[in-house]
One Martini backbone bead per residue (centre of mass of N, CA, C, O) as a GRO file, in nm:
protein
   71
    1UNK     BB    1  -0.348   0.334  -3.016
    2UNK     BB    2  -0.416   0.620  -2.807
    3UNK     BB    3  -0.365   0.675  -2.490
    4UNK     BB    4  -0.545   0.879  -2.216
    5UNK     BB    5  -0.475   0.717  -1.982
    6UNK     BB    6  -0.323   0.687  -1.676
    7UNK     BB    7  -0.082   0.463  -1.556
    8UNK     BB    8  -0.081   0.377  -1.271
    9UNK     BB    9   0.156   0.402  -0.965
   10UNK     BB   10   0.397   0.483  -0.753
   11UNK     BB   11   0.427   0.768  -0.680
   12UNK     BB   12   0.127   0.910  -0.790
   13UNK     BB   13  -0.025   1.178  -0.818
   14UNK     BB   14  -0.337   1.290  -0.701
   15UNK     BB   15  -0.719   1.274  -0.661
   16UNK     BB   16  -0.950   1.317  -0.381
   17UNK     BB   17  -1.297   1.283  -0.430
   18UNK     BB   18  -1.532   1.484  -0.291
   19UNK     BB   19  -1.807   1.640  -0.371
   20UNK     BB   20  -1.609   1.866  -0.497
   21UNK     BB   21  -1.342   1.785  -0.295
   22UNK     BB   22  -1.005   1.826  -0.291
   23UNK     BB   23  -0.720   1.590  -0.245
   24UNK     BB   24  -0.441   1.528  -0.217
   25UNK     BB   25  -0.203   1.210  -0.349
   26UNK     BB   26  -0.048   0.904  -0.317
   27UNK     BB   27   0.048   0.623  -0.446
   28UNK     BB   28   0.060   0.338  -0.246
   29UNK     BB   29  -0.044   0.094  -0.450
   30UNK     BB   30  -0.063  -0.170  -0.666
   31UNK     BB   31  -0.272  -0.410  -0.815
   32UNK     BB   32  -0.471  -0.595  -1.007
   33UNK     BB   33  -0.342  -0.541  -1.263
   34UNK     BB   34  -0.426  -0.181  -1.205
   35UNK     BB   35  -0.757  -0.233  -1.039
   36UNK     BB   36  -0.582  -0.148  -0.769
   37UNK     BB   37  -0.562   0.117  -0.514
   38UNK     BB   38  -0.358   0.318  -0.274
   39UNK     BB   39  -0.492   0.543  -0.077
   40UNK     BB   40  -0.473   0.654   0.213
   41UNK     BB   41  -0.499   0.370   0.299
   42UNK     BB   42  -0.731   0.345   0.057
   43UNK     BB   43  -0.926   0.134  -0.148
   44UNK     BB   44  -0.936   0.181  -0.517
   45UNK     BB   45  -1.192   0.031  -0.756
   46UNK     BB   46  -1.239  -0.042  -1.105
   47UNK     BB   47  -1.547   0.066  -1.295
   48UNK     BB   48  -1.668  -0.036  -1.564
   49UNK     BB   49  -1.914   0.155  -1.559
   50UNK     BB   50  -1.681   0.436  -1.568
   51UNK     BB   51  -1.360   0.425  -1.537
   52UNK     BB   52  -1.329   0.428  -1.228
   53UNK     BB   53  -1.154   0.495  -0.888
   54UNK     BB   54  -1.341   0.373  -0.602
   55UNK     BB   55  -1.409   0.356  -0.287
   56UNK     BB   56  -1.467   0.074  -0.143
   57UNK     BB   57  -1.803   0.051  -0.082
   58UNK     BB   58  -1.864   0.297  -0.299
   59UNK     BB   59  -2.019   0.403  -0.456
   60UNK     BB   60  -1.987   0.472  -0.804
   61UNK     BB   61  -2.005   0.806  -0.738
   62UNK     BB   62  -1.832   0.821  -0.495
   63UNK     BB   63  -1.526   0.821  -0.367
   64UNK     BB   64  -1.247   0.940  -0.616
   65UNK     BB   65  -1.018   0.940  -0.842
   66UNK     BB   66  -0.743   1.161  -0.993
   67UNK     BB   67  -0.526   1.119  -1.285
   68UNK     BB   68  -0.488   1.372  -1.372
   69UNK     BB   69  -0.308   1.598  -1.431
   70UNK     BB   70  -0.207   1.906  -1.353
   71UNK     BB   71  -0.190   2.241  -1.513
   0.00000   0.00000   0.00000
């Protein structure tokens, strides 16, 4: 099977999704067997009911990363 998600890494670019507004951010840790993630100081865990990572302490819905390149 082909994964199609991709393998968060450290010095991976990413984008922090606030409602619609997105920056720019770069992975600075992995932890958790690649279940959170430390991005711009905050630390965001995989929520296996979206399969996104959310950024600690926020709802579901709340701020979350993109990790899919840009085109």
């Amino acid at each position: 099977m082909i994964s199609t998600r991709p393998v968060p890494r450290v010095g991976m670019r990413v984008r922090v999704v606030h409602l619609g507004h997105a920056e720019p951010d770069v992975i600075a840790e992995v932890g958790d067997g690649g279940r959170t993630l430390v991005v711009g100081g905050r630390t965001f865990s995989l929520r296996p009911l979206t399969g996104e990572f959310v950024a600690v302490g926020e709802p579901y819905y709340g701020v979350r990363l993109d990790l899919r390149r840009e085109r």
